[in-house]
N, C-alpha and C positions, 0 to 999 in steps of 0.2 A: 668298243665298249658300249654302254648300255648310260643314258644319260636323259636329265630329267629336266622339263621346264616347270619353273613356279610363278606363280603371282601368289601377291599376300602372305605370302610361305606357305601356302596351300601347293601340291603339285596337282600339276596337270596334265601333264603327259610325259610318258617315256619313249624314248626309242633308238634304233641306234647311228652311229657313228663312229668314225675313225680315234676324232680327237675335241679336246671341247674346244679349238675354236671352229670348225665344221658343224659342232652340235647347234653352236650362236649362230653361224649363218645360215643355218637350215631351219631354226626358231625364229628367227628371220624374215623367210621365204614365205613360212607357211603360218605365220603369225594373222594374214588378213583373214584365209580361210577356217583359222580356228576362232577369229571371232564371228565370222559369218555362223557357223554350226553352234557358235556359244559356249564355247570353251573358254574365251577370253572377252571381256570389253575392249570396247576400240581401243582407248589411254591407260589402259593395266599395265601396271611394269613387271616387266618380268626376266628374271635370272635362268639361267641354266648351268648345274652340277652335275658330277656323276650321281648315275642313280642307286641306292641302294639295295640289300639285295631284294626285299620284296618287292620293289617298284621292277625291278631287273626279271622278276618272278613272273608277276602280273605281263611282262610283256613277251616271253618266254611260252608261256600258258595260250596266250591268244596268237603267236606265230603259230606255236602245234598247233590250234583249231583251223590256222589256217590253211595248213601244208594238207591236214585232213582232209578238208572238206573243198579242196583243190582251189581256193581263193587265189592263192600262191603256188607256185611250185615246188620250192625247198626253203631250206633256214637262210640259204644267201637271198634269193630272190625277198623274203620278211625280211632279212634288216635293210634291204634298200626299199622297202615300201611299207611295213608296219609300223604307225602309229599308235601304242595302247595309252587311253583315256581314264584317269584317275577320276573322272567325276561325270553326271548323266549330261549327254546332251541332246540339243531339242531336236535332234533326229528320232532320238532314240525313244521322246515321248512320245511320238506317234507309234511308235511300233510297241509298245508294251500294253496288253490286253490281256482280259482273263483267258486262258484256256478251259475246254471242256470239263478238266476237274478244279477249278478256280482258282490255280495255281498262276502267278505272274509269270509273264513269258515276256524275254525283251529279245 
């Protein structure tokens, strides 16, 4: 299943897992490095539910991009490695610049 961490009651990311006590301890694991990217503050509390279906969508959308564009191999190889991000992170503000027709590109 397809499972979503929150803080604030904002979500944050989805992605998948067996079952939600595997979803907890993999929000867990990777809790340090999504505050390092700034997904999370250090002391954010945060819950983890199933995820909805558009949050299940959003992350659905971005394994395709990744099977495409050979990030990933298949749909099994994304759900053991796809994380999809419900909100910008400071990665991601470096890489968004105008392009040649002044469109936003991220």
């Amino acid at each position: 299943g397809f499972f979503t961490v929150e803080a604030s009651g904002q979500p944050i990311c989805t992605f998948a897992a067996d079952n939600l006590g595997q979803a907890g301890q993999i929000a867990e694991l990777e809790r340090e490095d999504w505050t390092e990217i700034g997904a999370l503050e250090p002391e954010t509390q945060i819950s983890v539910r199933q995820a909805n279906i558009g949050e299940a969508l959003v992350w659905k959308e971005i394994a395709a991009e990744a099977v495409e564009d050979g990030t990933v191999g298949d749909l099994t190889e994304a759900e053991e490695s796809i994380i999809a991000f419900h909100l910008p992170l400071e990665d991601e503000d470096d890489d968004v610049e105008d392009d040649e027709n002044g469109d936003s590109a991220a």
